[in-house]
C-alpha positions in Angstrom: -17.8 79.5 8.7 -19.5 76.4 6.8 -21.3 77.0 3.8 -23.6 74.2 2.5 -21.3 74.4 -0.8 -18.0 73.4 1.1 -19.8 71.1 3.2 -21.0 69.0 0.5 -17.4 69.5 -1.4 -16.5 67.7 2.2 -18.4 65.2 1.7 -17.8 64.1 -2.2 -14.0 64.1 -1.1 -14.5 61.3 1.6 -16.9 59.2 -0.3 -14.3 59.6 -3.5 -11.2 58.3 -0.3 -13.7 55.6 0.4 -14.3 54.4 -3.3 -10.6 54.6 -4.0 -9.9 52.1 -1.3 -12.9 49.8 -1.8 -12.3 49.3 -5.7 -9.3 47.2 -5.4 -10.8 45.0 -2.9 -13.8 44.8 -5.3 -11.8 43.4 -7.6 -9.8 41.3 -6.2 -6.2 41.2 -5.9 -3.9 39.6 -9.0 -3.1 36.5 -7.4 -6.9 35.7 -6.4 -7.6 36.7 -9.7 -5.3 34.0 -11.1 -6.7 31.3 -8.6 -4.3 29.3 -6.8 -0.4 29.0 -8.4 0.3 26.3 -10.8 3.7 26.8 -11.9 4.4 23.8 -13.9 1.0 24.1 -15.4 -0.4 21.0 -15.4 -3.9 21.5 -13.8 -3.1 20.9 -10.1 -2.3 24.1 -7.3 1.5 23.5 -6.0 0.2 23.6 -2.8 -1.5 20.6 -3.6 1.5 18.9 -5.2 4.1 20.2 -2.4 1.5 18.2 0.1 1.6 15.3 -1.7 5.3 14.8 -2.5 4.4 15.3 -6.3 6.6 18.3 -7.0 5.1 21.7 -8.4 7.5 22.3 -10.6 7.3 18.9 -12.7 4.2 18.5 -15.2 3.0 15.1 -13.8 -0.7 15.4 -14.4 -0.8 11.7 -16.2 1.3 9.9 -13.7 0.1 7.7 -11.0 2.2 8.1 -7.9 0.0 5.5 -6.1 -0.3 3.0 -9.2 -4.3 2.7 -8.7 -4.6 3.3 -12.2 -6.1 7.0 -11.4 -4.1 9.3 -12.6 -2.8 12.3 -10.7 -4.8 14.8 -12.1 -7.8 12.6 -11.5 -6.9 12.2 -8.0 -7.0 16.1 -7.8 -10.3 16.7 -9.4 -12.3 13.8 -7.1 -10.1 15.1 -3.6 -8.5 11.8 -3.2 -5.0 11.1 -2.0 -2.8 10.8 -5.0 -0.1 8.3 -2.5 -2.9 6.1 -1.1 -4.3 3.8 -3.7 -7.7 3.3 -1.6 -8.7 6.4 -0.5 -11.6 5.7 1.6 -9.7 2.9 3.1 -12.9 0.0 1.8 -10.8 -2.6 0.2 -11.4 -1.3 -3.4 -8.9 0.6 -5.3 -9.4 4.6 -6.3 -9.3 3.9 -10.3 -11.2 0.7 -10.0 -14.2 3.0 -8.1 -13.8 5.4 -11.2 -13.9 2.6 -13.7 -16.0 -0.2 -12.8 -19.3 1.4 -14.0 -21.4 0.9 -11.1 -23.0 3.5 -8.8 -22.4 1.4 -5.7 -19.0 2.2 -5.6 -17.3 5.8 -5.0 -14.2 6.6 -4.0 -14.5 8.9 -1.7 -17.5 7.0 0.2 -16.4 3.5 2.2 -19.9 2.1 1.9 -21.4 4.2 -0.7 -24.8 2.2 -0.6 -25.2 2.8 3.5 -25.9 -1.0 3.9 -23.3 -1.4 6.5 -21.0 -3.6 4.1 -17.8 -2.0 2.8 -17.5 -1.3 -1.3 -14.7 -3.6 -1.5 -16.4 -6.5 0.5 -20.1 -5.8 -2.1 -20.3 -8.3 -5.3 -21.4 -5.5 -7.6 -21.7 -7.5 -10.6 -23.1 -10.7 -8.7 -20.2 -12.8 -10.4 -19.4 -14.3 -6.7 -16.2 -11.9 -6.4 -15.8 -9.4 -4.0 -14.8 -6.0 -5.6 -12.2 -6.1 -4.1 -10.4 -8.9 -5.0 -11.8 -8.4 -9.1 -8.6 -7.7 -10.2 -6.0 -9.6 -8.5 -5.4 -11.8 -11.4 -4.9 -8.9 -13.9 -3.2 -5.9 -12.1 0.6 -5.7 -12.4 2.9 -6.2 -9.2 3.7 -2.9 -9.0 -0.2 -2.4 -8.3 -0.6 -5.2 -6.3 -2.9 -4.5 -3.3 -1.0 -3.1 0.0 -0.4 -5.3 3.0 1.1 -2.3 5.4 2.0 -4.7 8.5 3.6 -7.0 6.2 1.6 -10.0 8.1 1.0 -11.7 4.3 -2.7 -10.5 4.6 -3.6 -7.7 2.1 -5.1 -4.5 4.3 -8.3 -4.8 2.5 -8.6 -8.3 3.5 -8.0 -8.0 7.0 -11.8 -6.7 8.2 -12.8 -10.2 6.3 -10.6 -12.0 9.2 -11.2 -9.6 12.3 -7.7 -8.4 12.7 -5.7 -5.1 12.5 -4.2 -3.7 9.0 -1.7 -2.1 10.9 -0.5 -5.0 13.4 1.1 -7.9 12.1 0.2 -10.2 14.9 -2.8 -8.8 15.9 -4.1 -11.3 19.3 -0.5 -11.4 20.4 0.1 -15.1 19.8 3.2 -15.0 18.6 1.5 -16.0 15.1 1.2 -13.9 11.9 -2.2 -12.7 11.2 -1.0 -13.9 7.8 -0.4 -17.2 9.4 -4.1 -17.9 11.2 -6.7 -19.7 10.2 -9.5 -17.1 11.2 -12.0 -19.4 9.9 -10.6 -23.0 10.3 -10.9 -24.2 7.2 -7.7 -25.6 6.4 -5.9 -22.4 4.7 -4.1 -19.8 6.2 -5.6 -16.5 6.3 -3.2 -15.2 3.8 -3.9 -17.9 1.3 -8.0 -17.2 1.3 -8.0 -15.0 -1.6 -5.4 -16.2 -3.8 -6.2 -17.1 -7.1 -4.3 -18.7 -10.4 -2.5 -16.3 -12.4 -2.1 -13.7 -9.0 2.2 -14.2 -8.8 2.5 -11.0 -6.9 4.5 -11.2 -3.8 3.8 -7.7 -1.2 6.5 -9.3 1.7 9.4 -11.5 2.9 7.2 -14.6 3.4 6.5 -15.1 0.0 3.0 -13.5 0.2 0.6 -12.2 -0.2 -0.5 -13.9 -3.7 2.6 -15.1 -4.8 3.0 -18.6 -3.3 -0.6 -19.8 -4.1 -1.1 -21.6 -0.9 2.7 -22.3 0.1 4.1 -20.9 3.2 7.4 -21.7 2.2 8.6 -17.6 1.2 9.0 -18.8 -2.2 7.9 -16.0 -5.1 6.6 -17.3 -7.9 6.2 -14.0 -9.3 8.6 -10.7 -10.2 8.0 -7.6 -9.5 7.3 -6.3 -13.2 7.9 -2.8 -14.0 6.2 -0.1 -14.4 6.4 3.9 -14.1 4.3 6.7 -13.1 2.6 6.7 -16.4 0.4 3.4 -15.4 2.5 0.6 -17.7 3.6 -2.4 -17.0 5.6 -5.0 -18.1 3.9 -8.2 -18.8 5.3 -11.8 -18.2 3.2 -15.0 -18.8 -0.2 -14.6 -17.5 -2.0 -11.4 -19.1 -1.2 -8.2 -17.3 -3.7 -5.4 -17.6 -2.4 -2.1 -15.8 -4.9 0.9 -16.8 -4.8 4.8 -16.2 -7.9 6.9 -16.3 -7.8 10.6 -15.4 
C-alpha cells in the first residue's frame, strides 16, 4: 500500500535523478568551457589554423601568410582568409582596407559604399588613383598584387578591361589578355597601370609592373625578400612593407 509519505519520498528521488543529470549539462562540459583548442596559444582555434595551412602547433599570430600586410591574427579577428591577400575579391588588399583610414573601404565588403563600383576601383582620397593601385610603387615584390592566369594583367585590374582573372586569353584570340589593347590607346592592357618605381615582375613575360611598358620579358626588378613577419628587403626605390594585426 502507498502512503502519502513514500509517495512523496518517490518523488524527491526522481527529481534528485533528474537534477544529477541536468547539472553537468548546465554547466557545460570542460572543453566548451575552455572555448575552442588553441594549443600553440597564440590567439587563433587550430581548427582555424589546420583550415588554413597555418599549423596549430606553431605560434604564428604576427606572420602574414598572404603578405597583405595583415597579420594572421588580424585575419582571424575580421574572418578573412589568411592565404588570399584580397578577401572580398575588390581589387584592394586586406591590410590596405584596415589601414587606409577611410570608412569606404572594408574588407570583408566588395563595394562597401553600395554605389555599384568596387572598393578597389573608388578614388577614396580624390588624389586621381584608384585604391587599388595606391601602393604599387611602395609594396615589396613579395606583396606585389596577384595576376592568377599569369596573362600580365594583375586580377584586380582585369574588371577595368572586361576580361576573366582566371583565363589568360579570355575572347579566345590567341592573344594574352595581358597583350590587348582593351581600350585602344596605344598600350597594352598590362602596361595601363604601371608606374615609375613599380619593378615587380608577377610572370614569365616580364610583367606585370616590371618592364614599364616593354613587352620584351625583361625584369627590371628582383624579387626582394621578405618572411612571414611582413619585412622586406629594400633596393633602390623606397620599399615600404607594413604589418598591422
Amino acid at each position: 500500500m502507498t502512503t502519502p509519505f513514500s509517495y512523496r519520498r518517490g518523488v524527491a528521488a526522481v527529481a534528485a535523478g533528474l537534477a544529477a543529470i541536468a547539472a553537468p549539462l548546465a554547466l557545460g562540459s570542460p572543453s566548451s568551457a575552455q572555448g575552442p583548442r588553441d594549443s600553440d596559444g597564440d590567439g587563433m582555434p587550430d581548427r582555424w589554423e589546420v583550415a588554413h595551412h597555418l599549423g596549430a602547433h606553431r605560434a604564428n599570430a604576427g606572420g602574414d601568410a598572404d603578405h597583405d600586410g595583415l597579420r594572421n591574427l588580424g585575419e582571424f579577428r575580421r574572418g578573412l582568409d589568411p592565404r588570399d591577400q584580397d578577401s572580398d575579391d575588390d581589387g584592394d588588399d586586406d591590410g590596405d582596407e584596415v589601414t587606409d583610414g577611410t570608412a569606404s573601404t572594408d574588407p570583408t565588403e566588395t563595394d562597401t559604399d553600395d554605389d555599384g563600383t568596387p572598393d578597389g576601383d573608388e578614388d577614396a582620397d580624390h588624389d586621381g588613383v584608384d585604391n587599388e593601385d595606391e601602393d604599387d610603387a611602395t609594396e615589396g615584390c613579395i606583396a606585389d598584387d596577384e595576376d592568377s592566369d599569369s596573362d600580365g594583367v594583375d586580377d584586380e585590374d582585369e574588371n577595368e578591361q572586361g576580361t576573366d582573372a582566371e583565363d589568360a586569353d579570355s575572347d579566345d584570340d590567341g592573344v594574352e589578355d595581358g597583350n590587348e589593347d582593351a581600350d585602344s590607346d596605344g598600350v597594352d592592357d598590362e602596361d595601363e597601370d604601371d608606374v615609375a618605381g613599380d619593378r615587380c615582375s608577377t610572370s614569365g613575360e616580364g610583367e606585370d609592373d616590371g618592364d614599364n611598358g616593354s613587352d620584351n620579358g625583361s625584369d627590371n626588378g628582383s624579387n626582394d625578400g621578405g618572411g612571414e613577419n611582413g619585412r622586406a628587403a629594400s633596393s633602390g626605390a623606397r620599399v615600404v612593407w607594413y604589418t598591422v594585426a
